[in-house]
N, C-alpha and C positions, 0 to 999 in steps of 0.2 A: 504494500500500500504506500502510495505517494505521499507524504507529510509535505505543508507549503512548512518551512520553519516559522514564514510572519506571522499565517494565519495563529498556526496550531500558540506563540506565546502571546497573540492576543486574546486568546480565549483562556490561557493560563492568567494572566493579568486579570480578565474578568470572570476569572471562577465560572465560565460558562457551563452549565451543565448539562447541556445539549452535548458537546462532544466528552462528556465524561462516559469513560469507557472505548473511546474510540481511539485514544492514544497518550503516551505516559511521556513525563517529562523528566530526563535525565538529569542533575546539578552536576556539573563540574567538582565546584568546588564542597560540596558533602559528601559526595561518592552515595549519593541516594534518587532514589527515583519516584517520583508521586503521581497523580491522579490530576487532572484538572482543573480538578474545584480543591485541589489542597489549603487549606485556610492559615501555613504560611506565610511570612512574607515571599511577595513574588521574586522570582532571583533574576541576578541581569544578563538580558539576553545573551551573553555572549557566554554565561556558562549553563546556557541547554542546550540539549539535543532531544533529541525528539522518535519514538519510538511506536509502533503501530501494536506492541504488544506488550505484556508485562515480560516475559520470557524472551525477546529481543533486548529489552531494558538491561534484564538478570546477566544476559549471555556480553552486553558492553559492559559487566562491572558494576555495576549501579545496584545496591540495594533497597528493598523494599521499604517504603518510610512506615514510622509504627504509628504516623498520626493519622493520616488520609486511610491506611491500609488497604493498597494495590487489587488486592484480595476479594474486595468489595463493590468493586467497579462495577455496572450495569451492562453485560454485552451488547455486541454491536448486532445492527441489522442492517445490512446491504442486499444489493437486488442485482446485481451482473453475474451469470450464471458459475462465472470461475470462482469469484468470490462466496458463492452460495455453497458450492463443492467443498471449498477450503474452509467454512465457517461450519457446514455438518461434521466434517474431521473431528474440529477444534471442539464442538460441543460432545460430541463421542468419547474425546479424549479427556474435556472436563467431567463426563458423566464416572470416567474409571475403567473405559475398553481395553487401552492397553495394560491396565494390571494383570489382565489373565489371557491377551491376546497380543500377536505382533501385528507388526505394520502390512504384512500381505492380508490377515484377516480386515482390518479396518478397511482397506485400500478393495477390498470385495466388498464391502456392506457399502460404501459410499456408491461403487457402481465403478471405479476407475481401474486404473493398474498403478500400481507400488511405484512406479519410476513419475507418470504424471501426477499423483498424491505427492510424494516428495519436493518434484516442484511447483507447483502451485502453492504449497503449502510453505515453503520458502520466499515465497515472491508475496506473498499474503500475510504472513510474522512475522517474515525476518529469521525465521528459525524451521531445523526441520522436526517433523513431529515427537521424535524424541525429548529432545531439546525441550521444546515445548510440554511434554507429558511429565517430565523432570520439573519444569517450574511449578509447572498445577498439584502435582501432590508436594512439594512444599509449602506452597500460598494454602490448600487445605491443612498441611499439617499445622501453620501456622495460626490459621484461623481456629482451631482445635483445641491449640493449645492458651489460645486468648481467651476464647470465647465458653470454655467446658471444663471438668475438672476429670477427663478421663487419664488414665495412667500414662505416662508417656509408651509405653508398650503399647497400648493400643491404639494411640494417636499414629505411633508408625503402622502399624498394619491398615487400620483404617484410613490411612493415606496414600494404599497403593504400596508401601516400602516393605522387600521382603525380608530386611532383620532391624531391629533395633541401631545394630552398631553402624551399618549402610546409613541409616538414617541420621543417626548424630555426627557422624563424618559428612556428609553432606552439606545437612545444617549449616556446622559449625564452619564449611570451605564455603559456600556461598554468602553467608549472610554475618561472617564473621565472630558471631555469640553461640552457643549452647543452647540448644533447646530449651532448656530450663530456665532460662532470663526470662523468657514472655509468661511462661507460668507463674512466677515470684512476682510478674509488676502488672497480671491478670485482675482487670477491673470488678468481673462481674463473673467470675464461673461459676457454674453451676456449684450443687453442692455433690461428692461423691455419689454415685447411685441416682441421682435425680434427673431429671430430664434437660436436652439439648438445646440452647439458644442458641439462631445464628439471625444475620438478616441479609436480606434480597434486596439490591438497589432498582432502581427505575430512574427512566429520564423522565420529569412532570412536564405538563400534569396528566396526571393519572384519576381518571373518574373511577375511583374505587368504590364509591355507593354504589353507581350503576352497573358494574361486574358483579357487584354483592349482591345484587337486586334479580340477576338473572340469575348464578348460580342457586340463590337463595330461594327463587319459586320454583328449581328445579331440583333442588336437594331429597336425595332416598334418604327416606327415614333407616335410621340404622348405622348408615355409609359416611353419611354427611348431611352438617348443619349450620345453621345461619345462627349467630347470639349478637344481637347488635350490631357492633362494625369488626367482628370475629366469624370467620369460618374455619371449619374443623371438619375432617374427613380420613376417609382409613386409607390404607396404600395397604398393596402387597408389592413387596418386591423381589426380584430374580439377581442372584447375586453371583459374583463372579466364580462362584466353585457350584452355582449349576441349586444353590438351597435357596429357597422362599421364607420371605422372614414378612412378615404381618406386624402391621401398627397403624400411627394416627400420625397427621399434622394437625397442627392449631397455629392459625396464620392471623397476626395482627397487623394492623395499619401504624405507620408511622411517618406521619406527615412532614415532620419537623426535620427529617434524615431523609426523605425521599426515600424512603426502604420501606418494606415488608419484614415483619419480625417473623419468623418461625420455629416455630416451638415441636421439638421431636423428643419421644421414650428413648430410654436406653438400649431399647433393644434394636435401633434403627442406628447405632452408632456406628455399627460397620457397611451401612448404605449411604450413607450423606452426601454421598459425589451423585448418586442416581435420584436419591428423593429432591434433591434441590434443582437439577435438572429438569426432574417433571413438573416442577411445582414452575419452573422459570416459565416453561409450554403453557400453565395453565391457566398460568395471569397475563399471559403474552408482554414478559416485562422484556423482550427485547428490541421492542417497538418504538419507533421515533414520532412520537406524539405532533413535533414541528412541521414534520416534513408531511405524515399523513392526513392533518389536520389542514395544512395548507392547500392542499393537493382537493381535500373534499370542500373546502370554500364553506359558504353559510349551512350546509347540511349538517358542518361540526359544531359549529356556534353555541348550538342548546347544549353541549354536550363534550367538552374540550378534552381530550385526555383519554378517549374510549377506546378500552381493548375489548379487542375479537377472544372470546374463552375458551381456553384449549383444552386438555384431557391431562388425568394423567396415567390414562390408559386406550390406547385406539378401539378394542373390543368392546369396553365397557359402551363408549362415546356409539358406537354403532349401534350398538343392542338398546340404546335410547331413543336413537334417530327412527331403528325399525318401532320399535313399539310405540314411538308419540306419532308415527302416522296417521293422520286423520281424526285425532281424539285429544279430546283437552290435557295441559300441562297436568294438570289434577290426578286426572286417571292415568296417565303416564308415571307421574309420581307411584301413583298407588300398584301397578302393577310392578313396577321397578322394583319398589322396597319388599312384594313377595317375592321376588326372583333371590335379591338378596339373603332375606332370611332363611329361606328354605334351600338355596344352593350354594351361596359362600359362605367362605371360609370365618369362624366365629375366630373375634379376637382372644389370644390367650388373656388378656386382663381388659375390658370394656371400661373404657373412658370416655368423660365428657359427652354421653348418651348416645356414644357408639358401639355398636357391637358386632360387624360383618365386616370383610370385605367383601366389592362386587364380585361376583363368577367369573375368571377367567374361560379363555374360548376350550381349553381341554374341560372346564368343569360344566359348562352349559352343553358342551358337545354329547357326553355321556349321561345327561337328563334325558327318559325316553320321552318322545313326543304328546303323550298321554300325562305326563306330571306337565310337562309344559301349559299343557292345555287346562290342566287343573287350577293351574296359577292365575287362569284367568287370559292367556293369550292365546289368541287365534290362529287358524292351523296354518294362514300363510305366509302372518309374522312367526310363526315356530320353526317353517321350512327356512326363512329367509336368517332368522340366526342360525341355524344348524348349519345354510350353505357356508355362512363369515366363519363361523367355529372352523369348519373342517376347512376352508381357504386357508385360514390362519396356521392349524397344526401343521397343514400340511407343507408351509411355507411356499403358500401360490401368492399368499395375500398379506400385505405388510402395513398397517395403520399406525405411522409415526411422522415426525416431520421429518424422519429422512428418507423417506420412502417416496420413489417418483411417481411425481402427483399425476399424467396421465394413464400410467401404467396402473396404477391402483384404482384412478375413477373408471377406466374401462373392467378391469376384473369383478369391482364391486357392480356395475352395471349389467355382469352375466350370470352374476347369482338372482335367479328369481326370486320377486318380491322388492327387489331396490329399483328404485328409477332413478332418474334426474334429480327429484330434490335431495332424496335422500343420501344420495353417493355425492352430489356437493355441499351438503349440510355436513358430511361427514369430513370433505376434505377442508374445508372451512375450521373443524376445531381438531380434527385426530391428526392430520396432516399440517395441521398451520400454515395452510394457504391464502397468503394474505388478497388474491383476487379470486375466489371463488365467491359462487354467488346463487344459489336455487332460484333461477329465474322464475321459476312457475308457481313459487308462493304466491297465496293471494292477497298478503300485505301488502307486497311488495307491487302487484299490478296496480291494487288500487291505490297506492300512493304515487307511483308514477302515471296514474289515468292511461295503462299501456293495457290492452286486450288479451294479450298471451304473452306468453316467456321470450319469446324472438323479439316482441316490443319492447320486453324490458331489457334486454340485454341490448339493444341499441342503445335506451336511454340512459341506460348505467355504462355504458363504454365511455362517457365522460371520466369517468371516477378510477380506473384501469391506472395501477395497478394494484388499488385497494377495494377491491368492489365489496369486499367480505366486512370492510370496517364499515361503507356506506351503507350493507344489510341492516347490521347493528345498531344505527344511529336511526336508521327508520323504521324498524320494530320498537327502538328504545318510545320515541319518539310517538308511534301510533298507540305501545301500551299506556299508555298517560293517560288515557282514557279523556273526559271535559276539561280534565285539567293539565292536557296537554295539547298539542299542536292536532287540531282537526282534520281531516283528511286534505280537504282544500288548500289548509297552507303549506302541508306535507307538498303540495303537488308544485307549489309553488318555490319553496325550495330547493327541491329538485330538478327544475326546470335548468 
């Protein structure tokens, strides 16, 4: 990635926090490297340099400052397809792929070959993915060891490292101090045995009401809940030796930091690179509020900061889409939450009035058609999960954001019982496609005064290449019901 030097320390001087995340600033003279919006005095231009990644920063010398911390940064989101390539890597590799896999397995799940992943991935960091998988489980051990009070043993495995001593030789060559310096001058960890604090940056603003607002009329009882300006919900996760560990997040607002708190059990301490991952997908916090907002003109206006809501499971997010076809959010809710109770996974200890996670596609797959039906769903939304279950096991079918989004809307388009809305309703939050868009909604027609889905997809070809944030903002918008924007001005709006 190209850095202008002028640009990137006028935005350092103005603490800009549009590009925070997008590039770290070097000091000459401290031999440290910070964040953007570092609060700082600003240093004089002539002793920065300027870096597109924190692991470019690592790899000139430069370490992490403990005030901004690096660690915490909001990733980026760009839209040119080499970049798009190199940024699935990079999130696979912050998720923890290469703990238990090399760089020819990455370089097959991205879709490339080992030789073009290494460069791109060099022309895009400044490093190659090694290099870079090396600074990430530092910055997490790092954050580990600030932010929790688990054993320094487990902080190195839990960071990818496979011995303790690899880990403190590391440390101690990169970053110049012991492990044990950030534990001793640890503001706020936890207390032994209790549960994990971390927190999730975002660029603002972030309408977080209004993501609470849809998650929240659409939360399984059981799975997840809405308390105020708190959601909380179960995760199961798949971990790098191939075991399933079950638990909960509990996600608070924090406006003041632009972050997201999230609050995890101990038993999710050796997942943190993959629950924080899913959780980034789910609030779409990689999103450029500036750029998408400008781009949709007065249709953002009511509504400044609106993210698209992701999953933090492609299955689950499917088996919604199938069963809310054609029936109220209400009864969707209510058949969902039987699905839950009666076929996942119960938590070993239920918290915060949780007690399931949803069905994975192996566990809904081996439901016979007959308990399905029992549950209350009908025989050709039963066929139409059973087809996604058995795409999924069978590895025909892949609902993530790194899965290629025509490939995946045509495969989901040959299991019968999906059409149109449903296979871009699905790649809209299982894929995080920021231009999808279920043309044949009927909000959507009658808010654009468009006759059929061909109508609307011309009228929303304005809004390309966010048409999925423009869906959002006119569902938000139409649900307001009197006390929102009428269908009429909706139309005008839009115009």
């Amino acid at each position: 990635m190209t850095l202008d030097p002028e640009v990137c320390y006028k935005a350092v001087s103005a603490r800009d926090r549009r590009f925070d995340g997008w590039f770290f600033v070097g000091v000459s003279s401290t031999g440290i490297y910070c964040r953007p919006v570092c609060n700082v005095r600003t240093p004089r231009f002539e002793n920065c340099s300027f870096y597109g990644s924190a692991a470019a920063a690592e790899k000139a010398g430069f370490r992490p400052c403990l005030k901004c911390r690096p660690e915490l940064a909001p990733g980026g989101a760009r839209f040119d397809a080499t970049r798009e390539l190199a940024d699935a890597a990079a999130a696979m590799i912050d998720e923890g792929f290469l703990n238990g896999a090399g760089l020819p397995a990455l370089a097959a799940r991205i879709g490339i070959t080992e030789r073009h992943l290494r460069r791109i991935f060099a022309d895009e960091f400044g490093v190659s993915p090694v290099e870079y998988a090396q600074t990430q489980r530092l910055l997490l051990a790092k954050r580990l060891l600030t932010d929790t009070a688990l054993p320094v043993t487990e902080v190195a495995l839990a960071s990818g490292f496979g011995s303790v001593r690899r880990f403190n030789s590391l440390f101690k060559t990169r970053y110049g101090f012991a492990p044990g310096r950030l534990r001793q001058s640890a503001r706020h960890a936890a207390l032994p045995g209790g549960d994990l604090v971390f927190q999730l940056a975002y660029r603002p603003p972030f309408a977080w009401h209004a993501l609470l607002d849809f998650l929240g009329d659409r939360a399984i009882d059981g799975v997840e809940q809405r308390e105020g300006d708190v959601y909380t919900r179960t995760l199961s996760i798949e971990r790098q030796d191939g075991q399933t560990v079950a638990g909960w997040c509990r996600i608070t607002p924090l406006p003041d930091r632009h972050a997201l708190q999230v609050t995890l059990p101990p038993a999710l301490a050796g997942s943190v690179p993959q629950v924080l991952g899913k959780l980034r997908h789910l609030f779409d916090l990689g999103a450029r509020p500036d750029v998408i907002d400008a781009h949709l003109g007065p249709l953002a206006m009511a509504t400044p900061g609106l993210r698209v809501p992701g999953t933090v499971d492609g299955f689950e997010m499917a088996v919604r889409a199938i069963v809310g076809q054609q029936i109220t959010v209400k009864g969707a809710r209510r058949l969902l939450g039987r699905l839950a109770q009666r076929f996942g996974t119960p938590l070993p200890v239920p918290a915060h009035g949780l007690t399931h996670t949803f069905p994975n596609a192996a566990q809904l797959l081996a439901v016979p058609p007959e308990s399905l039906g029992e549950a209350g769903i009908i025989r050709s939304r039963i066929a139409a999960i059973h087809g996604v279950a058995q795409a999924i096991v069978d590895g025909r079918l892949r609902l993530d954001p790194l899965a290629p989004l025509e490939a995946s809307v045509e495969a989901l388009l040959a299991i019968k019982g999906i059409g149109p809305w449903t296979a871009q309703y699905i790649a809209m939050r299982a894929l995080g496609s920021p231009n999808a868009m279920p043309v044949g909604d009927l909000v959507l027609r009658q808010a654009l005064g468009a006759a059929d889905g061909r109508a609307v997809a011309a009228r929303a070809a304005q809004w390309a290449p966010w048409r999925a944030y423009a869906a959002l903002h006119i569902w938000r918008a139409a649900s307001q019901g009197p006390a929102g924007q009428p269908v009429e001005t909706l139309q005008e709006v839009c115009a």
